[in-house]
CHARMM internal coordinates of N, CA and C (Angstrom, degrees):
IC EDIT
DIST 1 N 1 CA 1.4608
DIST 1 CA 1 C 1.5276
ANGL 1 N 1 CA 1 C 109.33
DIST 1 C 2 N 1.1959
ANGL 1 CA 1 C 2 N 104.09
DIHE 1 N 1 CA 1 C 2 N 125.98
DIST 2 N 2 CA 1.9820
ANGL 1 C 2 N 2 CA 117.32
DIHE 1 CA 1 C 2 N 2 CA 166.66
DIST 2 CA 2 C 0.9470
ANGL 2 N 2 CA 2 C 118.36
DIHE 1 C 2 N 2 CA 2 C -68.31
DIST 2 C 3 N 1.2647
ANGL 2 CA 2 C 3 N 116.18
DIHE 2 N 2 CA 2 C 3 N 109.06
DIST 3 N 3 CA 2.2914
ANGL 2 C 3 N 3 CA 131.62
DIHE 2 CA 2 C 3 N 3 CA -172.38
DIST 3 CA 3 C 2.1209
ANGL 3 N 3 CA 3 C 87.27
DIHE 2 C 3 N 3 CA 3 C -55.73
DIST 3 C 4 N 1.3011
ANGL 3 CA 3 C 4 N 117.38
DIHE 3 N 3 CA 3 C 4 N 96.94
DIST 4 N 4 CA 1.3259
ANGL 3 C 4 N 4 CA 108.94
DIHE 3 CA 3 C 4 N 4 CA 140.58
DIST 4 CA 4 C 1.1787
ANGL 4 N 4 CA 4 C 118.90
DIHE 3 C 4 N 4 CA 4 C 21.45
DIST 4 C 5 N 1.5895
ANGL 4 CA 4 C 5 N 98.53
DIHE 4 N 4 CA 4 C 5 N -104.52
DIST 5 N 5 CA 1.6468
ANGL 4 C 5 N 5 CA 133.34
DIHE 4 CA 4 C 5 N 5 CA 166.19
DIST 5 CA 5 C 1.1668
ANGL 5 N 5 CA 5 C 93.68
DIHE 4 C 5 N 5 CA 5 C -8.55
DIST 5 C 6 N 1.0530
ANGL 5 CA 5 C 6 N 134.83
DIHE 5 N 5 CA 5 C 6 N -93.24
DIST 6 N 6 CA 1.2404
ANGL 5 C 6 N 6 CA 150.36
DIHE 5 CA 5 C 6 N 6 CA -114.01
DIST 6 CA 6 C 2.0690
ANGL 6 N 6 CA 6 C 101.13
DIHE 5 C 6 N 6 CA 6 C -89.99
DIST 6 C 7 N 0.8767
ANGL 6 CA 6 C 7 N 86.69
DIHE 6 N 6 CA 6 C 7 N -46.21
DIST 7 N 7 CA 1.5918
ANGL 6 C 7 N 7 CA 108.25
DIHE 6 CA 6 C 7 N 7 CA 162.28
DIST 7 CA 7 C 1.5484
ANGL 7 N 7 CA 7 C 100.70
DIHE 6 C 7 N 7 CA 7 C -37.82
DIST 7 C 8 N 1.3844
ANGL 7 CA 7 C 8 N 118.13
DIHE 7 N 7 CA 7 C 8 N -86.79
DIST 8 N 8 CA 1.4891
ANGL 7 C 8 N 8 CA 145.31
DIHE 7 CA 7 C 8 N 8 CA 162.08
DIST 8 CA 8 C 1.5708
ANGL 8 N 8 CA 8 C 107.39
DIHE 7 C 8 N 8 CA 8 C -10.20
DIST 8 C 9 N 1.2597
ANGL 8 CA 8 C 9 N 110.50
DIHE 8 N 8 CA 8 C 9 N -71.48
DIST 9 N 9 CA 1.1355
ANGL 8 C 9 N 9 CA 110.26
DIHE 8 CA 8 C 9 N 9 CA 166.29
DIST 9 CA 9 C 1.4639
ANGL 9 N 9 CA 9 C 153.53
DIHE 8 C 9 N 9 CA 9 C -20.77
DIST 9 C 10 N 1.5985
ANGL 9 CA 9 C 10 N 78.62
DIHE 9 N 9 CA 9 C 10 N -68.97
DIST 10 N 10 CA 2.0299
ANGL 9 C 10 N 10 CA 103.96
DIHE 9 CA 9 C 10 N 10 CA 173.49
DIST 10 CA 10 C 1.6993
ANGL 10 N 10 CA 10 C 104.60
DIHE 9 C 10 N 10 CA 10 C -59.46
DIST 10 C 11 N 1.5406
ANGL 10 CA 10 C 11 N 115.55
DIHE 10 N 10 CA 10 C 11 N -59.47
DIST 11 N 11 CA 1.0807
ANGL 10 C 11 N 11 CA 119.99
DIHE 10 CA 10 C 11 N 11 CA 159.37
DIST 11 CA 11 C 1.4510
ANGL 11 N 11 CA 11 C 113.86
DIHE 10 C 11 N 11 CA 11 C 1.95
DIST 11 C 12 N 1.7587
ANGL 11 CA 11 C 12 N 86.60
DIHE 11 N 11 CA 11 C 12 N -100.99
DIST 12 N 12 CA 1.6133
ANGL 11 C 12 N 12 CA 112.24
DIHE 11 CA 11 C 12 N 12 CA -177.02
DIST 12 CA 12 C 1.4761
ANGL 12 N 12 CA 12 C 106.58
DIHE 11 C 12 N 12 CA 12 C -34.50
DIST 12 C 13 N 1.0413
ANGL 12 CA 12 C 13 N 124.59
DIHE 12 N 12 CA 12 C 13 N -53.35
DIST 13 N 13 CA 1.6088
ANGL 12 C 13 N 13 CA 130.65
DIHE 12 CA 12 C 13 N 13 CA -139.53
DIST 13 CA 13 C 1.9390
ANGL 13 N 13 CA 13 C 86.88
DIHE 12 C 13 N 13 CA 13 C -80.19
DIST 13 C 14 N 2.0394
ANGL 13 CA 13 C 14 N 122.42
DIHE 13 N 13 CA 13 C 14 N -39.07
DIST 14 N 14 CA 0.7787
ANGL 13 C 14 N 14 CA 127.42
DIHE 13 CA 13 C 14 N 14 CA -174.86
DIST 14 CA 14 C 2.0220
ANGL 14 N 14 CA 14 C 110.20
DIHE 13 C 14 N 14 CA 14 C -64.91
DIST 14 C 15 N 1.3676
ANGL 14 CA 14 C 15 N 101.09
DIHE 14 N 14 CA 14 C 15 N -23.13
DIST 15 N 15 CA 1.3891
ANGL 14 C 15 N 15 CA 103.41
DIHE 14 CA 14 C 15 N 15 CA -170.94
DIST 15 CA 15 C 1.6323
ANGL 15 N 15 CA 15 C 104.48
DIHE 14 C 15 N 15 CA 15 C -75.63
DIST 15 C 16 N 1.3621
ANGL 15 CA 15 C 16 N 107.74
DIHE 15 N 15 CA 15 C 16 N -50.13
DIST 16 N 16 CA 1.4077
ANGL 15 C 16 N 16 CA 115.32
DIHE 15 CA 15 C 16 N 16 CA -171.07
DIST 16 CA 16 C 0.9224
ANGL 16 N 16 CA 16 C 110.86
DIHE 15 C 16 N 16 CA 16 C -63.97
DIST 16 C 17 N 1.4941
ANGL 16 CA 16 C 17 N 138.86
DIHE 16 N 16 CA 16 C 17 N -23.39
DIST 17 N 17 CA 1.4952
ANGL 16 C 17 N 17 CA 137.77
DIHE 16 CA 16 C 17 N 17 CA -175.74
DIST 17 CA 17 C 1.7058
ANGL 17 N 17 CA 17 C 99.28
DIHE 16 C 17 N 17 CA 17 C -81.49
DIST 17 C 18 N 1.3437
ANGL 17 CA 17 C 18 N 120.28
DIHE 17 N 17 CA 17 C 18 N -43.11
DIST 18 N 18 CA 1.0966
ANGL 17 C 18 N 18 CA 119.46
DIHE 17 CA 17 C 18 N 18 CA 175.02
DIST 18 CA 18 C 1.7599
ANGL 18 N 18 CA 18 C 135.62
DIHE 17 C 18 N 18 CA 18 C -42.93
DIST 18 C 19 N 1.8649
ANGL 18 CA 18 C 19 N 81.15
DIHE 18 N 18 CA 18 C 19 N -46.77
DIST 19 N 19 CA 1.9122
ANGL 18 C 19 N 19 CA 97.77
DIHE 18 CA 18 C 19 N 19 CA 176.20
DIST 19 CA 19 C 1.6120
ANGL 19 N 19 CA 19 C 110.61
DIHE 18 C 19 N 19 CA 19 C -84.68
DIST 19 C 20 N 1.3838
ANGL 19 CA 19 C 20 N 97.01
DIHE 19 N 19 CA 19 C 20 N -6.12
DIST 20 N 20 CA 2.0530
ANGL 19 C 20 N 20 CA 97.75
DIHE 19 CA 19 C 20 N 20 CA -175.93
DIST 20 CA 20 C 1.6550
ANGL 20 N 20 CA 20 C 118.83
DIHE 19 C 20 N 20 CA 20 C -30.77
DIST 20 C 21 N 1.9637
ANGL 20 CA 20 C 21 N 95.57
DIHE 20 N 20 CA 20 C 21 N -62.26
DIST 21 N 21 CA 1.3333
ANGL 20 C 21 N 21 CA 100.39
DIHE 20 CA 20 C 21 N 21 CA 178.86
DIST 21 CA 21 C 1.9210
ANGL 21 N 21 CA 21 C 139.77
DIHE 20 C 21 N 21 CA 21 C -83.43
DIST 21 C 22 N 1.6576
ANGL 21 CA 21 C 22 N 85.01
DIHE 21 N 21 CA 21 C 22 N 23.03
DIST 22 N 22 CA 1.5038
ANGL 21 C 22 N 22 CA 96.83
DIHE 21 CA 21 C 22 N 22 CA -165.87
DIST 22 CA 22 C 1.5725
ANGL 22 N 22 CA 22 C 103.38
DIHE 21 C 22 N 22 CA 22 C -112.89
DIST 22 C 23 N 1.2226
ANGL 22 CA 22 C 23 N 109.68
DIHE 22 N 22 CA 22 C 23 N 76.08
DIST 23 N 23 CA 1.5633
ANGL 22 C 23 N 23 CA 106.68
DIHE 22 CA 22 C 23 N 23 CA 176.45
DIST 23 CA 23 C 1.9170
ANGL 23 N 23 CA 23 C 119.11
DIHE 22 C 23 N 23 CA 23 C -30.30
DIST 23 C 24 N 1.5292
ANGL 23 CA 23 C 24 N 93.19
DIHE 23 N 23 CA 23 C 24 N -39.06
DIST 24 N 24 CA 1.5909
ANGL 23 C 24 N 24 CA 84.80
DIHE 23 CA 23 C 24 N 24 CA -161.57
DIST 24 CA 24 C 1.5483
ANGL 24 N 24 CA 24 C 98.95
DIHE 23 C 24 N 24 CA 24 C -115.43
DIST 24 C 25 N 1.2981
ANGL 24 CA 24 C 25 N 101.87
DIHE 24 N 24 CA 24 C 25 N 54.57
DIST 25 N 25 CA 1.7436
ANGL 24 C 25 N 25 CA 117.50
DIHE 24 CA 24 C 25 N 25 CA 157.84
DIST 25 CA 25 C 1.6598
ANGL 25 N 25 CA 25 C 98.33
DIHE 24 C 25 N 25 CA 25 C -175.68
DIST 25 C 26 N 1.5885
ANGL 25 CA 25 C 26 N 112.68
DIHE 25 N 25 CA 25 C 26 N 83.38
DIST 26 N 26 CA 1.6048
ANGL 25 C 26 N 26 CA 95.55
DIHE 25 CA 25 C 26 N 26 CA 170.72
DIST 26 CA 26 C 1.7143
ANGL 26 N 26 CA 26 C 88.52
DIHE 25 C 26 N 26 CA 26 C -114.11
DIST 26 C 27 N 1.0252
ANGL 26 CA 26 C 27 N 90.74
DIHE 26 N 26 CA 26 C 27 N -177.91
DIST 27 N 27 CA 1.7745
ANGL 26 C 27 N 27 CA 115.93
DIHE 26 CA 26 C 27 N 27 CA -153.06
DIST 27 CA 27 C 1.9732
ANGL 27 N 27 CA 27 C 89.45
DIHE 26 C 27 N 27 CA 27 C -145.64
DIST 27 C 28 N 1.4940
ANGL 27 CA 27 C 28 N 87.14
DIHE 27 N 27 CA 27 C 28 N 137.77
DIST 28 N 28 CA 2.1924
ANGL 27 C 28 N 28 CA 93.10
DIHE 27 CA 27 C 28 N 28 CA -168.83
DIST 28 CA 28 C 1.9312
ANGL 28 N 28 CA 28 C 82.28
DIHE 27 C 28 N 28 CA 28 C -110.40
DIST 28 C 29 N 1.6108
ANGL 28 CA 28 C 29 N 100.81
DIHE 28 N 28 CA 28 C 29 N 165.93
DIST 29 N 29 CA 0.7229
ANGL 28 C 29 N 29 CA 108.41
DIHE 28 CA 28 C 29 N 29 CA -144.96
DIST 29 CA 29 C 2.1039
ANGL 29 N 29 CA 29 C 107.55
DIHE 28 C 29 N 29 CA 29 C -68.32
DIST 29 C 30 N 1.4538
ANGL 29 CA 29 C 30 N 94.31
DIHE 29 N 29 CA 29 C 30 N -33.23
DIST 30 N 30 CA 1.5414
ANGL 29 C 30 N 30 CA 131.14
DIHE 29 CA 29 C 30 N 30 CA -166.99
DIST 30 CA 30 C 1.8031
ANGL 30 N 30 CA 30 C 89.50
DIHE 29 C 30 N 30 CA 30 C -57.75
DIST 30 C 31 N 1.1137
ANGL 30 CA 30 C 31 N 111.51
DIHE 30 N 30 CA 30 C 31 N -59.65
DIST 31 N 31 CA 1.7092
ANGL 30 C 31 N 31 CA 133.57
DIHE 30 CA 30 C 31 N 31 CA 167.69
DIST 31 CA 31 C 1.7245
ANGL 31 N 31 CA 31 C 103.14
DIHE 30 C 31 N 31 CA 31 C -26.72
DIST 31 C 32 N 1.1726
ANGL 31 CA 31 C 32 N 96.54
DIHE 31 N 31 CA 31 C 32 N -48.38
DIST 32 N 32 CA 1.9199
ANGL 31 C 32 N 32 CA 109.24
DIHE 31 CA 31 C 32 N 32 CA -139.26
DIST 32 CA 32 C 1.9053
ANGL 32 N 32 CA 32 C 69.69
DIHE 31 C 32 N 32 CA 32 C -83.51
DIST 32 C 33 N 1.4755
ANGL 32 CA 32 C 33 N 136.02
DIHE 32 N 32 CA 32 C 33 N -61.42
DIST 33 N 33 CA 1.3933
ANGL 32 C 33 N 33 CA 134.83
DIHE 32 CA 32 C 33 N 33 CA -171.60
DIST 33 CA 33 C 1.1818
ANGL 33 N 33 CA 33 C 117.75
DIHE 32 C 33 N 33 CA 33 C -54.73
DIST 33 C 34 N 1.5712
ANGL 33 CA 33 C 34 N 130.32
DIHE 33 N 33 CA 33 C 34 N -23.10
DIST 34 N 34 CA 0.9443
ANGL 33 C 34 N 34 CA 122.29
DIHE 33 CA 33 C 34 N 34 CA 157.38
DIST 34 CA 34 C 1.2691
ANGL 34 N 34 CA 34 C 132.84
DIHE 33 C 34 N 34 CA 34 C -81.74
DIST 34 C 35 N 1.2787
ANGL 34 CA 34 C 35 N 119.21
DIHE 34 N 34 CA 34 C 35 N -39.51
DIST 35 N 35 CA 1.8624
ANGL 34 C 35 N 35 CA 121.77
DIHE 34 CA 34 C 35 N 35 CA 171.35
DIST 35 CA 35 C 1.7895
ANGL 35 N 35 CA 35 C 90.05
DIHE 34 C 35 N 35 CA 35 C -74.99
DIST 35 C 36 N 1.2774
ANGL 35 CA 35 C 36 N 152.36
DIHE 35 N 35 CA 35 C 36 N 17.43
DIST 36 N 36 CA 1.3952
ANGL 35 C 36 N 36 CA 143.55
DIHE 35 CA 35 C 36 N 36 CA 123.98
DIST 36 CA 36 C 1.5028
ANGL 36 N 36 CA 36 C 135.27
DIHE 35 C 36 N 36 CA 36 C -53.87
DIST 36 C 37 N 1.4707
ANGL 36 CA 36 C 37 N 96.24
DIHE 36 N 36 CA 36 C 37 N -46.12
DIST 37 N 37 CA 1.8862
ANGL 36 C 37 N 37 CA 126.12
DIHE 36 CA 36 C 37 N 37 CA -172.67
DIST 37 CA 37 C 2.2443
ANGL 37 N 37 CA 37 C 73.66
DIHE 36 C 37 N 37 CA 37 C -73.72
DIST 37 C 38 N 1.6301
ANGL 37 CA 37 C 38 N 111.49
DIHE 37 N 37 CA 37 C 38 N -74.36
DIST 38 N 38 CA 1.3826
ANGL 37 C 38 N 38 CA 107.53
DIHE 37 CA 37 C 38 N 38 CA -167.50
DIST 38 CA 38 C 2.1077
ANGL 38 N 38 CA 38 C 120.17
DIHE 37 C 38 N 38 CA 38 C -19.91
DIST 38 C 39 N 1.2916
ANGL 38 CA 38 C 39 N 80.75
DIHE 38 N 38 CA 38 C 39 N -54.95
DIST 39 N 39 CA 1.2631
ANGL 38 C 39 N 39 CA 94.86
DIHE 38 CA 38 C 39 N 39 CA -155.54
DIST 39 CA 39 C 1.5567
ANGL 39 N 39 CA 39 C 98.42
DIHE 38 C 39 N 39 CA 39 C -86.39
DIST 39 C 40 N 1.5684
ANGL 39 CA 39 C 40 N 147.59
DIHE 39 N 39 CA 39 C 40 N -28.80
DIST 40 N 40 CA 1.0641
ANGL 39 C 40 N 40 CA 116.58
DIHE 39 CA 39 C 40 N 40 CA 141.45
DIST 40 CA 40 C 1.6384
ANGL 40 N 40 CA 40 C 141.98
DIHE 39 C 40 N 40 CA 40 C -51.84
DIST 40 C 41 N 1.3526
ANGL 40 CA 40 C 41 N 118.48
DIHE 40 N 40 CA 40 C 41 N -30.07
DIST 41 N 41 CA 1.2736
ANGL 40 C 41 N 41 CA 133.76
DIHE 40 CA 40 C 41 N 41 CA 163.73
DIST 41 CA 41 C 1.6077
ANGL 41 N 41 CA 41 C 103.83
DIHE 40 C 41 N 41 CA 41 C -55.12
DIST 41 C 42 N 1.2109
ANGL 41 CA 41 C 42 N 134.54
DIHE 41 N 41 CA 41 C 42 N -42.84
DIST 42 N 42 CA 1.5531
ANGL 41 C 42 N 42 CA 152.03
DIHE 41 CA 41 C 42 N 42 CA 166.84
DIST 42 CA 42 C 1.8506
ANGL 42 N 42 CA 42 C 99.90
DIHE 41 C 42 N 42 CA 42 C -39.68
DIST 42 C 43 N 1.1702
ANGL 42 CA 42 C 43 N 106.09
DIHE 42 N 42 CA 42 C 43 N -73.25
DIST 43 N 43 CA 1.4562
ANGL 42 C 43 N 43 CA 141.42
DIHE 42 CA 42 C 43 N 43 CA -176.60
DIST 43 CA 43 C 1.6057
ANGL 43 N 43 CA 43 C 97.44
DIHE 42 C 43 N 43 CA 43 C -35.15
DIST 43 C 44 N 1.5617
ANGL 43 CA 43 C 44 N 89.88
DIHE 43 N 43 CA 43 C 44 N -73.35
DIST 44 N 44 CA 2.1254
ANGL 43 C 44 N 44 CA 106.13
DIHE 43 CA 43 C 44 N 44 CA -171.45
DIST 44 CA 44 C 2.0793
ANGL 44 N 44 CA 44 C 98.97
DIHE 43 C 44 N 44 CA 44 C -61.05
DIST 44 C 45 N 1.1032
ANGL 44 CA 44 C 45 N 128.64
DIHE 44 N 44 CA 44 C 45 N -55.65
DIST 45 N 45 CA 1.1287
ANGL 44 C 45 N 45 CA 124.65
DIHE 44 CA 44 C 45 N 45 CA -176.72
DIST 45 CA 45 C 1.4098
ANGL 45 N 45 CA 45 C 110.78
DIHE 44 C 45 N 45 CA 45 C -63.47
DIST 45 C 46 N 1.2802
ANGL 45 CA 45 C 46 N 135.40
DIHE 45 N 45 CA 45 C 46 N -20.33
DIST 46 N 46 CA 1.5850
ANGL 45 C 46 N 46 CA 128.01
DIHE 45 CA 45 C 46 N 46 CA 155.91
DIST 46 CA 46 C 1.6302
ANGL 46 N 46 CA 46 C 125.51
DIHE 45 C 46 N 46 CA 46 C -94.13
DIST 46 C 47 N 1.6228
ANGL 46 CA 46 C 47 N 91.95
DIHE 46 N 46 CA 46 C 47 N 31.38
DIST 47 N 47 CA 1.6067
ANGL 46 C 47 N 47 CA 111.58
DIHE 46 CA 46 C 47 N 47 CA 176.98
DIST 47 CA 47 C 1.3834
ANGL 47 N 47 CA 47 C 113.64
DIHE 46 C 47 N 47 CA 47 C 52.04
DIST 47 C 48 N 1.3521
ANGL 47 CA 47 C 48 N 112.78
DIHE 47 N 47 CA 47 C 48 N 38.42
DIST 48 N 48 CA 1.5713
ANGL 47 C 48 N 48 CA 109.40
DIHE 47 CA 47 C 48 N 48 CA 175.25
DIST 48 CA 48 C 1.4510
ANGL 48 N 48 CA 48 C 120.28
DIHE 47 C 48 N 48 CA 48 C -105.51
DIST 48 C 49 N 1.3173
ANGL 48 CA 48 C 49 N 130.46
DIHE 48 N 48 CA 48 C 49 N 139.54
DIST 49 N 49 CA 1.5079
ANGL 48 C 49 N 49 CA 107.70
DIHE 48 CA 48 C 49 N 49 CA 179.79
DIST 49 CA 49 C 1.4579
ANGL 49 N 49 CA 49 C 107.49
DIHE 48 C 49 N 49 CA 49 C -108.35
DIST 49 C 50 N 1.3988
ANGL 49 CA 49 C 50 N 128.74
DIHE 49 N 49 CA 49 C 50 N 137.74
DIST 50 N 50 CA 1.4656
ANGL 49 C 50 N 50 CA 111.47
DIHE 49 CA 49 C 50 N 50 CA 127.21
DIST 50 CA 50 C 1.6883
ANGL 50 N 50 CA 50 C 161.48
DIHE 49 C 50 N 50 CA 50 C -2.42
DIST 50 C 51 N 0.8887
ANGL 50 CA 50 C 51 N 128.45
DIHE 50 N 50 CA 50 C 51 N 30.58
DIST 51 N 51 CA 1.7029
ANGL 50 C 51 N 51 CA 110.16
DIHE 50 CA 50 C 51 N 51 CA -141.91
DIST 51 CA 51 C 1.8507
ANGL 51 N 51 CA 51 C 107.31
DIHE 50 C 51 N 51 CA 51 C -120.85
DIST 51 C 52 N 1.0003
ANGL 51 CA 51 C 52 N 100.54
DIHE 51 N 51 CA 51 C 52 N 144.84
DIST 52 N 52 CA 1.3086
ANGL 51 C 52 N 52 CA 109.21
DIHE 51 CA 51 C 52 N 52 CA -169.89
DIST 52 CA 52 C 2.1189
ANGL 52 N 52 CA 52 C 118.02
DIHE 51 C 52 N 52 CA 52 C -56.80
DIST 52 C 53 N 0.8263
ANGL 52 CA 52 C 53 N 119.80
DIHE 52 N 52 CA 52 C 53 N 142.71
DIST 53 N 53 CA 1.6514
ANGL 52 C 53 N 53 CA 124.10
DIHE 52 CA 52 C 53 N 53 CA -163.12
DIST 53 CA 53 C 1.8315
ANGL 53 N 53 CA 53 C 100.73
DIHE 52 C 53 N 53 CA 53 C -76.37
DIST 53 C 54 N 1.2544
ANGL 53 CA 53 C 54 N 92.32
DIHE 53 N 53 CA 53 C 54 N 116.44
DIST 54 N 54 CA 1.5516
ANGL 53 C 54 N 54 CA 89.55
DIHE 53 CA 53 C 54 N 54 CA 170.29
DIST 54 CA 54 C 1.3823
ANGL 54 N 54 CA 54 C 107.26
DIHE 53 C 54 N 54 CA 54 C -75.90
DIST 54 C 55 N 1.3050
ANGL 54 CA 54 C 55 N 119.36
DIHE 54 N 54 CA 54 C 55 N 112.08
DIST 55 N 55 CA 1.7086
ANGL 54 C 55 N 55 CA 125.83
DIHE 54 CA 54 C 55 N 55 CA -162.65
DIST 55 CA 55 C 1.6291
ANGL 55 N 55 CA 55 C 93.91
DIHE 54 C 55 N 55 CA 55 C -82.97
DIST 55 C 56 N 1.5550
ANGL 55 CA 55 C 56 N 145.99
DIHE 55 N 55 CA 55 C 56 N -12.88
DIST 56 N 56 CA 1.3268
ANGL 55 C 56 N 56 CA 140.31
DIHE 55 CA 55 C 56 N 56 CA -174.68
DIST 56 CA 56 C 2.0985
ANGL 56 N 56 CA 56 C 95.52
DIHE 55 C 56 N 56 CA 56 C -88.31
DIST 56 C 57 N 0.9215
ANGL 56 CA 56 C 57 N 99.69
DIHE 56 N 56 CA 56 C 57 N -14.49
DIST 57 N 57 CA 1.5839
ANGL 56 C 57 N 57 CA 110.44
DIHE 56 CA 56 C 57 N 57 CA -164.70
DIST 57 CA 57 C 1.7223
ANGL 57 N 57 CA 57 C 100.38
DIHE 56 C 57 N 57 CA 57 C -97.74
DIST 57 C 58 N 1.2707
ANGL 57 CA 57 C 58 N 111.52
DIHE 57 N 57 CA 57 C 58 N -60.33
DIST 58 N 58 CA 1.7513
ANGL 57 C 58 N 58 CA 112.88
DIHE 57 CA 57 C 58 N 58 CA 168.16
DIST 58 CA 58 C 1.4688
ANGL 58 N 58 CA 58 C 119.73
DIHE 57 C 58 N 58 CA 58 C -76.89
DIST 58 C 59 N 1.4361
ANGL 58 CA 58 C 59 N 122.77
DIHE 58 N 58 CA 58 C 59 N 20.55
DIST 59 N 59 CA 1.3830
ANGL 58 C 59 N 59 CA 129.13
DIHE 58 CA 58 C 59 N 59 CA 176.64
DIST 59 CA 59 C 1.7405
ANGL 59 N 59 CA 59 C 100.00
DIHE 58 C 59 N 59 CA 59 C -115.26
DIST 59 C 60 N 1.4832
ANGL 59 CA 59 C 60 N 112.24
DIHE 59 N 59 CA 59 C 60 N -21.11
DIST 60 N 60 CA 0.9541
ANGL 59 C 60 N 60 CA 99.97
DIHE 59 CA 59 C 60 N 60 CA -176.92
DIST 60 CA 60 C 1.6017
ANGL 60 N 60 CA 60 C 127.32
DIHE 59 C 60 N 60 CA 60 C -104.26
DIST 60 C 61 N 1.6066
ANGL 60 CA 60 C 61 N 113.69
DIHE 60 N 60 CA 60 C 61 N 16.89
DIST 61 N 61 CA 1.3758
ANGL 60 C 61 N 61 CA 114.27
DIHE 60 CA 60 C 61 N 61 CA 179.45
DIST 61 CA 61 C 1.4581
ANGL 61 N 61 CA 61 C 100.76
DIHE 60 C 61 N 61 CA 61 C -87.27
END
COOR INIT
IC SEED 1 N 1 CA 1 C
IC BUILD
């Protein structure tokens, strides 16, 4: 099972790096955790999961 949290996180952390260089659209950090929590809740209600890469499985195509 994929920690939520942790999910949430990458997200966020992926959003904020995104708005860094855009003076006139930044996004705070509290912001960035919630449109994270959004958009996994988005994710789970269109039956999608999260889940971590079986790296023995994507090494082998």
């Amino acid at each position: 099972m994929v920690d939520p949290h942790q999910v949430n996180i990458i997200i966020a952390t992926t959003v904020c790096a995104f708005f860094k260089d855009a003076p006139d659209a930044q996004i705070g950090t509290e912001e960035a955790k919630l449109l994270a929590k959004q958009i996994t809740e988005a994710l789970n209600a269109a039956g999608l999961q999260v889940v971590p890469v079986d790296l023995e499985i994507k090494g082998s195509r």
